[in-house]
Wavefront OBJ file of the C-alpha trace (Angstrom):
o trace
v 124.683 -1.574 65.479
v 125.412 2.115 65.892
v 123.987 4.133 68.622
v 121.202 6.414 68.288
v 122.827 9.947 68.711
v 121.499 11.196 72.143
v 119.462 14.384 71.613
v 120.111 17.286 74.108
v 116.787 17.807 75.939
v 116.344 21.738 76.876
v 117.494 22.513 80.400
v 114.370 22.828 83.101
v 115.047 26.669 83.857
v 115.130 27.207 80.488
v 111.805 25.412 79.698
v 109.226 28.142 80.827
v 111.450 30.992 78.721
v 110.982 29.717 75.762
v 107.654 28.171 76.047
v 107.072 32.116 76.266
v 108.627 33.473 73.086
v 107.054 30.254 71.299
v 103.243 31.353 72.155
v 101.746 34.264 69.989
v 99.580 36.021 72.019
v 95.908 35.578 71.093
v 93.458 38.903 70.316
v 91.950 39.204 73.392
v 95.008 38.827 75.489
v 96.463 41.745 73.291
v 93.414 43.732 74.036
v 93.838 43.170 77.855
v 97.536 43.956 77.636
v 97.007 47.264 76.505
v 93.793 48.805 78.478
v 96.676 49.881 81.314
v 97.438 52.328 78.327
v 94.002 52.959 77.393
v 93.205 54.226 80.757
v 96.313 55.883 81.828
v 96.143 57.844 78.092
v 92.291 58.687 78.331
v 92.030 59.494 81.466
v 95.166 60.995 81.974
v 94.233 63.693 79.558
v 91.624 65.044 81.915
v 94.485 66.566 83.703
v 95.841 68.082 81.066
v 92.607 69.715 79.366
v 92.515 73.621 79.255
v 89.908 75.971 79.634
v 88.669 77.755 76.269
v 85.483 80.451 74.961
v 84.347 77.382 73.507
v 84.576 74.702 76.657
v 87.856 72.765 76.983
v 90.402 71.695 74.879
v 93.348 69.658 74.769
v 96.570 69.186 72.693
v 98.624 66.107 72.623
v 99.670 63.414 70.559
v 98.510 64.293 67.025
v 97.660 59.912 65.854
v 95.038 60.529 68.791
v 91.962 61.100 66.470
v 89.348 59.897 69.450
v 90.135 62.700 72.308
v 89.296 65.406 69.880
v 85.951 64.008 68.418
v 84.867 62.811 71.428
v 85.304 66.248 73.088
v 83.482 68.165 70.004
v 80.868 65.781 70.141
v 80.164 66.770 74.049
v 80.368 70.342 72.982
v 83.933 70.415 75.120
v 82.348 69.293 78.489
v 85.193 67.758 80.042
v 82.805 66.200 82.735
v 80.777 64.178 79.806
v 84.269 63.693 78.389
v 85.087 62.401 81.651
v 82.333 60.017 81.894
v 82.681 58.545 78.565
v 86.286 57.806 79.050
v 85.853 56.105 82.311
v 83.165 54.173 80.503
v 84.778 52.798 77.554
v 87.577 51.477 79.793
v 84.883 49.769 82.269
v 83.386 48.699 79.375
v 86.371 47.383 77.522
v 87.410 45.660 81.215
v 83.953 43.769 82.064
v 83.684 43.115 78.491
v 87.235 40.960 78.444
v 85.862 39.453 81.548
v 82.970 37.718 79.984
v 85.236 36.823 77.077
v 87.474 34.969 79.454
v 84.627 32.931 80.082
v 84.395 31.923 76.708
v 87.700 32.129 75.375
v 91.893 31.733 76.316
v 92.873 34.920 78.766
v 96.432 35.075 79.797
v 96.637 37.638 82.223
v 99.669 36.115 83.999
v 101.327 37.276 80.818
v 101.052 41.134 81.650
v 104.170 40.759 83.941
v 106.695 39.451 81.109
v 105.288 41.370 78.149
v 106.103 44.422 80.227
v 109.264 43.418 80.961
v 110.042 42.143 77.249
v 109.019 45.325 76.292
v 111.244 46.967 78.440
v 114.225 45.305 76.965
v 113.368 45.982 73.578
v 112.528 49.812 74.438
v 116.334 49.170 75.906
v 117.641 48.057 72.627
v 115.934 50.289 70.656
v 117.493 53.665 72.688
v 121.049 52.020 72.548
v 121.218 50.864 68.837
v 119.236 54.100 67.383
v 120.435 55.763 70.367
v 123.040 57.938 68.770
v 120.727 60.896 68.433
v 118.103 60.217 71.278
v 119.683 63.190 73.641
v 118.549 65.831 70.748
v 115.395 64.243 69.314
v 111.900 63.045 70.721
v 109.639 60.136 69.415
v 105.859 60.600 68.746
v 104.678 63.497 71.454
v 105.721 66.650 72.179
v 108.460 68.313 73.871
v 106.920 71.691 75.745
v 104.903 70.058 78.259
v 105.892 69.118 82.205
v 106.981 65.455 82.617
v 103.075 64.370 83.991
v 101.906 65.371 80.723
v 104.649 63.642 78.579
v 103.957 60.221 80.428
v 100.338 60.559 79.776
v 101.019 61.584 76.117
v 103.874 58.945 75.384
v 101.254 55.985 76.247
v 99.017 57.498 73.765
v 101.584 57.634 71.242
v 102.333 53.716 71.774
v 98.419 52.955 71.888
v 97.543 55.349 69.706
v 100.853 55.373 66.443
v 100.764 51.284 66.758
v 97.401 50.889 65.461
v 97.603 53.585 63.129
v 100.903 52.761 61.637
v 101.616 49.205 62.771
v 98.151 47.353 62.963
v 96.413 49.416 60.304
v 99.665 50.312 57.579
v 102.312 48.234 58.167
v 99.791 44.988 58.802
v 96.963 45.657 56.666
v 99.508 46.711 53.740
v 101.974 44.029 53.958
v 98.664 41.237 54.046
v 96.906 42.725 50.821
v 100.804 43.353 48.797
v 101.760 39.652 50.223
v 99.058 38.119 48.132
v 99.921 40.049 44.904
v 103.542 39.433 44.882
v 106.294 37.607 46.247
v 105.426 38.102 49.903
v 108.911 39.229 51.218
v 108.564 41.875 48.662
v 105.212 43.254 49.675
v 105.892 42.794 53.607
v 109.187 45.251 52.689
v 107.441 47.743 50.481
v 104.468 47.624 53.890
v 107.751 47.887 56.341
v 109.394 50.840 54.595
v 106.642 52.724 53.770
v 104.405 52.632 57.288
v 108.193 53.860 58.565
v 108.205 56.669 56.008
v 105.150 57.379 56.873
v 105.677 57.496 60.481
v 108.325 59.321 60.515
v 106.739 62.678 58.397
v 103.534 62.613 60.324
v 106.002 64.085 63.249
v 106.103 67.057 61.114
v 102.905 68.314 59.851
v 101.085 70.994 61.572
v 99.894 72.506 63.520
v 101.429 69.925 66.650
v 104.251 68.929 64.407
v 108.373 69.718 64.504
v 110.731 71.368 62.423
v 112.292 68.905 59.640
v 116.020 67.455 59.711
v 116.920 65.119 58.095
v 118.416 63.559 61.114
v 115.347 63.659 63.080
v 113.510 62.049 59.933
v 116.327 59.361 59.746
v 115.842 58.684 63.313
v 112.204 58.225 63.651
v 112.256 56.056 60.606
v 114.689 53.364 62.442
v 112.455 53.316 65.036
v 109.304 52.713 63.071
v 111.181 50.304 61.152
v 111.838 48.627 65.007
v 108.760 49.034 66.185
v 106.757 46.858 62.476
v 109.653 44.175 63.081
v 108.655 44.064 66.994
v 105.160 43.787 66.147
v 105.314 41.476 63.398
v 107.526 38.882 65.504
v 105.975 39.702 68.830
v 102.628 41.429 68.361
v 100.688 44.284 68.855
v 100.806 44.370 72.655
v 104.568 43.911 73.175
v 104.841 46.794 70.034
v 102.615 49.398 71.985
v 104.177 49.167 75.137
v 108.048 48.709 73.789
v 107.102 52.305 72.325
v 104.933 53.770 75.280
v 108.217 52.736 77.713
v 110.593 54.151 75.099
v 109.040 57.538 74.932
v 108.849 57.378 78.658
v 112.266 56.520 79.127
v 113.543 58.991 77.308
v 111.712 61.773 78.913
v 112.504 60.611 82.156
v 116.000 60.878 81.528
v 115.460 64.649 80.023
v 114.240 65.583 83.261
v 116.747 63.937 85.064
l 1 2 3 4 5 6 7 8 9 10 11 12 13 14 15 16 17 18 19 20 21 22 23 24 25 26 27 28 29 30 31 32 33 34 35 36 37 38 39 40 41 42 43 44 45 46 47 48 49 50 51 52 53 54 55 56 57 58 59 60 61 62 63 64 65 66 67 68 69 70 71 72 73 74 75 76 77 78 79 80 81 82 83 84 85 86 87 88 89 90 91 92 93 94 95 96 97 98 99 100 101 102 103 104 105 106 107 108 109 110 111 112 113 114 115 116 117 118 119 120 121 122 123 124 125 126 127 128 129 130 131 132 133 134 135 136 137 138 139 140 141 142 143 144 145 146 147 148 149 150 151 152 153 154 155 156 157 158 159 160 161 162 163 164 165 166 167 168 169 170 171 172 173 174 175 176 177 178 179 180 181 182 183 184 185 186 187 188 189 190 191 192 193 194 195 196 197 198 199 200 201 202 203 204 205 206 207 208 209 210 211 212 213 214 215 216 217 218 219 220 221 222 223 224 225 226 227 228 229 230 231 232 233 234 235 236 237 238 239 240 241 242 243 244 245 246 247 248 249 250 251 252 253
């Protein structure tokens, strides 16, 4: 009677790895992963608000919708801004508190998401790397390094939802169900990239076209939709907050 063949059982260091790239990380985990960018990117901005006829204003990543209505709604009182800010991310913290109650939390996982996220914000400067010495990603160039760092989390918070979570997601689920779905997750991959990538270029925050630059950005959106689509929207934002800080780091140094 022929033996059974033997069947190689994964090795125990190896066990806890990929019990990690095997979970998908659940909403509220996502939610919790990201507030560190919420509150660095909200807050932050308090230090970089100037003084105007009409109160104070502020000008910084241009997918950041909330800083500007917020501040018009307060008449540009950066105190009430202030308050409302430190709020919503109390708020947002107590609230996935009481949800932990209730539901799966994972904080443990903040430690290896931000060092996945690393790697890929590694990978991502060395493959599309060619022309990252010339060419930013998602905030602006004229500002001191404080004010990059604060701006480059609220590009990954800010451009993942917008172009990931809302485009690239919310596209590729309604084309999926109308058409083969590799086709319609392709058309939603290429044109949330597109998309991405000119929104860098309108004004009045945005830069002067190449066609480089364009090229460029696209890769990286194109990156960033396959990193959230395999990994997430947590692992997405901060693979693209790290990689814009990263790279300005290395400007300055």
């Amino acid at each position: 009677m022929p033996s059974r063949p033997r069947v190689r059982e994964t090795p125990a260091l190896l066990r806890p790895v990929l019990g990690y790239f095997e979970r998908r990380v659940d909403p509220l985990t996502n939610l919790f992963l990201v507030l560190p960018l919420f509150a660095i990117y909200h807050l932050g901005v308090l230090t970089q608000m100037r003084r105007s006829g009409r109160g104070f204003t502020w000008v910084g990543n241009g997918m950041d919708f909330l800083t500007g209505t917020v501040l018009a709604l307060v008449n540009g009182d950066v105190m009430a801004y202030a308050g409302i800010a430190a709020g919503v991310t109390i708020l947002l913290g107590l609230l996935i508190l009481r949800a932990r109650r209730q539901s799966s939390l994972h904080p443990r996982l903040f430690i290896p998401v931000l060092l996945e996220s690393t790697i890929y914000a590694l990978i991502v400067a060395s493959l599309i790397g060619s022309i990252v010495r010339t060419f930013g990603l998602g905030v602006l160039d004229q500002e001191g390094l404080p004010a990059q760092i604060i701006a480059s989390c609220g590009a990954g918070l800010h451009e993942e939802i917008v172009f990931r979570m809302g485009l690239f997601a919310g596209l590729g689920y309604l084309l999926s169900r109308r058409m083969r779905p590799w086709v319609g997750w392709a058309i939603a991959l290429l044109a949330s990239s597109v998309l991405f990538s000119a929104v860098h270029y309108l004004p009045p925050l945005g830069d002067p076209f190449s066609a480089s630059s364009f090229v460029f950005r696209l890769l990286c959106g194109v990156a960033f939709a396959l990193i959230y689509r395999l990994r997430g929207f947590a692992i997405a934002a901060w693979t693209h907050a790290l990689y814009d800080i990263f790279y300005f780091v290395l400007r300055h140094t």
